[in-house]
C-alpha positions in Angstrom: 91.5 152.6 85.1 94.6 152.0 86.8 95.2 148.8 88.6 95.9 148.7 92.4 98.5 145.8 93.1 98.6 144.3 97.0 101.7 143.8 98.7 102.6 141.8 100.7 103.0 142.8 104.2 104.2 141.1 107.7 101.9 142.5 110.7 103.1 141.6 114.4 100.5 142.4 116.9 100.9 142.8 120.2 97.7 141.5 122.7 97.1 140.9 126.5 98.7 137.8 127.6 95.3 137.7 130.0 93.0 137.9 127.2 95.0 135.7 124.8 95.0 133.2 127.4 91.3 133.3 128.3 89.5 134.3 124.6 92.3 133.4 121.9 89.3 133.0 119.6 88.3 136.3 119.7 91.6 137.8 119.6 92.1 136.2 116.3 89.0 137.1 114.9 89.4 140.9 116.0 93.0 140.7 113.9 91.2 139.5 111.2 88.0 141.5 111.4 90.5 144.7 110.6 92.5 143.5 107.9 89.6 141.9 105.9 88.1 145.3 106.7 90.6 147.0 104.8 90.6 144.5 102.1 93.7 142.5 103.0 94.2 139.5 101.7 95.2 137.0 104.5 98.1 134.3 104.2 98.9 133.4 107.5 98.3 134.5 111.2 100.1 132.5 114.2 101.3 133.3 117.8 104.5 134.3 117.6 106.0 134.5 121.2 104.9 135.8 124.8 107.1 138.2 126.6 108.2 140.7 128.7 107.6 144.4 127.7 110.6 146.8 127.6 108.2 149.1 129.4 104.4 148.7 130.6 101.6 149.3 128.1 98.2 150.6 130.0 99.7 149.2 133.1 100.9 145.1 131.5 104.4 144.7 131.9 104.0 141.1 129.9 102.0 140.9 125.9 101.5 138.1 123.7 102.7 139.0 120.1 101.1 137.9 116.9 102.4 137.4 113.3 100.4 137.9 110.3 101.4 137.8 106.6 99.0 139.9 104.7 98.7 140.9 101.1 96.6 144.8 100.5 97.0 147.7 99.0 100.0 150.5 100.3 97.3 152.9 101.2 95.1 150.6 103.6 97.9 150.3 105.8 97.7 153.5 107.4 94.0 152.0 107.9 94.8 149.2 109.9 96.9 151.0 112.0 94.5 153.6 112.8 91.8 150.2 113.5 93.9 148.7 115.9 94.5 152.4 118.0 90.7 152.2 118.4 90.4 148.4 119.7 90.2 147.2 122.6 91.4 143.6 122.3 95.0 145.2 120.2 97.5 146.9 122.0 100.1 147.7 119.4 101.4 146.9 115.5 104.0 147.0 113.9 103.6 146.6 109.8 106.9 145.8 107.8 107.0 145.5 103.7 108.3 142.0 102.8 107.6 141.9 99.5 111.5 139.6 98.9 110.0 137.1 101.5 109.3 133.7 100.6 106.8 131.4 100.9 109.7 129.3 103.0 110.0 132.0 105.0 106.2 132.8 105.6 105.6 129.2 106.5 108.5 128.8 108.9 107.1 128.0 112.3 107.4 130.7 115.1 108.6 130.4 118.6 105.7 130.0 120.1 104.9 127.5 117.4 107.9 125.5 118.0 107.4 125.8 121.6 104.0 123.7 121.3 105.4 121.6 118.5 108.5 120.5 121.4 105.7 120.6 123.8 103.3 118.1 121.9 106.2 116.3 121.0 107.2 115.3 125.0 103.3 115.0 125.8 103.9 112.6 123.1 107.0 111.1 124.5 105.1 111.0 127.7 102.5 109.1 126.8 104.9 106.8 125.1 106.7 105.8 128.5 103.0 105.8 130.2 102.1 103.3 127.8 105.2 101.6 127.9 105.6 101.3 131.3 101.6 100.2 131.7 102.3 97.3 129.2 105.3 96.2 131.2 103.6 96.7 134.2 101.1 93.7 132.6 103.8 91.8 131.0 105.1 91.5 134.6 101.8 91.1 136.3 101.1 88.4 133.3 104.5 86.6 134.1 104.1 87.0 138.1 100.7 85.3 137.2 102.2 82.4 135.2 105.3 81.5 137.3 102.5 81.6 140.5 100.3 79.1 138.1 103.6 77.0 137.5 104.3 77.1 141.0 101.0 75.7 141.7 101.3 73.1 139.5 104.7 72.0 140.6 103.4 71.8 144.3 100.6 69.8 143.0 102.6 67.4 141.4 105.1 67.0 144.3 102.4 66.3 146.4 101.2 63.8 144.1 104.5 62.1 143.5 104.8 62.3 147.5 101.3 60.6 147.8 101.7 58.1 145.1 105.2 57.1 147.0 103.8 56.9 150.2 101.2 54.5 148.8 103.9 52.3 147.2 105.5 52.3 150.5 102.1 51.4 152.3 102.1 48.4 149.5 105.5 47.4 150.1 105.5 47.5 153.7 102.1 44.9 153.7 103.1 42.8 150.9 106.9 42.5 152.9 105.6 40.4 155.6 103.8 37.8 153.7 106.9 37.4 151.2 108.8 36.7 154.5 106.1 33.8 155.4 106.1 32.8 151.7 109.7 32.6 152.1 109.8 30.5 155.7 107.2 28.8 154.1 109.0 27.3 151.1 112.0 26.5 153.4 110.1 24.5 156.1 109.1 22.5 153.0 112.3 22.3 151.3 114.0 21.1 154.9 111.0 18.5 154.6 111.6 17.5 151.6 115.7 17.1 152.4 115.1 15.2 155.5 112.3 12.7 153.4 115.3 12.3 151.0 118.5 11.7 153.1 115.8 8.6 155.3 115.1 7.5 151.6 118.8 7.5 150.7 120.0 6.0 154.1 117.5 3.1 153.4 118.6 2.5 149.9 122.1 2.4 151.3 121.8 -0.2 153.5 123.4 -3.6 152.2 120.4 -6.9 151.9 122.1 -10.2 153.7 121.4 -13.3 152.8 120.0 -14.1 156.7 117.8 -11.8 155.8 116.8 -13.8 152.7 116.2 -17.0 154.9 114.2 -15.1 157.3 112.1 -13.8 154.8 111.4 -17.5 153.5 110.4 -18.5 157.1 108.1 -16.2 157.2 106.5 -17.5 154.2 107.8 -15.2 151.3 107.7 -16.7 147.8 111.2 -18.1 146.6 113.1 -15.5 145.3 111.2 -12.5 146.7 113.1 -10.4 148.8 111.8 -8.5 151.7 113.4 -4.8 151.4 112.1 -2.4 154.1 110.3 0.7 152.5 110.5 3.9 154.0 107.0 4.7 155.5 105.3 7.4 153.8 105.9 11.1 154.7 103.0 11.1 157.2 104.8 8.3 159.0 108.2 10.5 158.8 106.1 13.5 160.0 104.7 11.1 163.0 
């Protein structure tokens, strides 16, 4: 029995942009439901590109294309072809040999592939700066809050300071009046205790004659005793 070997084959199918857009589900699985139906072995199937037609198919001037890399026998392809004539979700085919094509080559990522890959990649980048610019948008909000909290406390502590000077002020300004009287106070008594002094020195001063010896013996003082006048006590210098 001889031995069928599968190629492998590159498909690119061509859909309506409409349908592709609103049922891509079931535009892959039609794809698939032919090629499996003709026993193809399938390696990959992405969207290739969306474009412009060179001329209008059944009335579309625009068609989404497909690429499939497929692996069946030579004979089945004439199969496939004649599927996708009768189906309603496939417009056109086009089915190359590519039997020197790589595995590099099959996995290399299409337009429309790279398109969404650049797309993800700014939504990405987008949400990046949104997140960003949210957490600065805190940072400054959290900052704003702290210097307001600061500012709070510096007003509260200049109003303290202010109040705690005021009522050194208030202390200094009652206890400045009686340091004045303390202060006439001790000099009324200091010039009373100068003036007591300078009598007491003017007394001690004076010179004791001998009349005044004589006259103190007539008036009966013991011999030898000697009258000396004694300044009168500070209530008599007061008087």
């Amino acid at each position: 029995m001889e031995t069928v070997v599968k190629k492998l084959y590159e498909g690119m199918f061509l859909v309506d942009s409409a349908k592709a857009a609103s049922d891509w589900s079931g535009v892959e699985k039609s794809i698939k439901n032919i090629l499996k139906k003709s026993g193809a072995e399938i390696v990959s199937l992405n969207k290739w590109a969306e474009r412009s037609l060179a001329y209008e198919i059944d009335g579309l001037d625009r068609g989404t294309y497909l690429l499939s890399y497929f692996k069946v026998e030579g004979p089945k392809i004439r199969e496939i072809e004649r599927e996708v004539q009768l189906s309603e979700q496939i417009m056109r085919v086009l089915i190359l040999s590519t039997d020197t094509m790589s595995q590099e080559d099959i996995e290399r990522a299409t337009p429309a592939m790279a398109a969404e890959k650049r797309s993800q990649e700014v939504s990405a980048a987008k949400a990046e700066e949104e997140r960003l610019s949210a957490e600065k948008s805190q940072e400054a909000a959290a900052a704003k809050a702290e210097e307001e909290r600061l500012s709070a406390e510096k007003s509260q502590e200049v109003a303290a300071a202010k109040a705690e000077e005021e009522r050194l002020s208030a202390e200094k300004s009652q206890e400045a009046p009686a340091a004045k009287a303390k202060e006439e106070q001790l000099s009324a008594e200091e010039l009373e205790v100068a003036a007591i002094v300078d009598v007491i020195e003017a007394d001690l001063a004076e010179p004791v004659v001998l009349e005044d010896i004589d006259e103190a013996d007539d008036k009966g003082s013991e011999p030898g005793q000697i009258d000396v006048d004694v300044p009168e006590s500070d209530e008599s210098v007061e008087q």
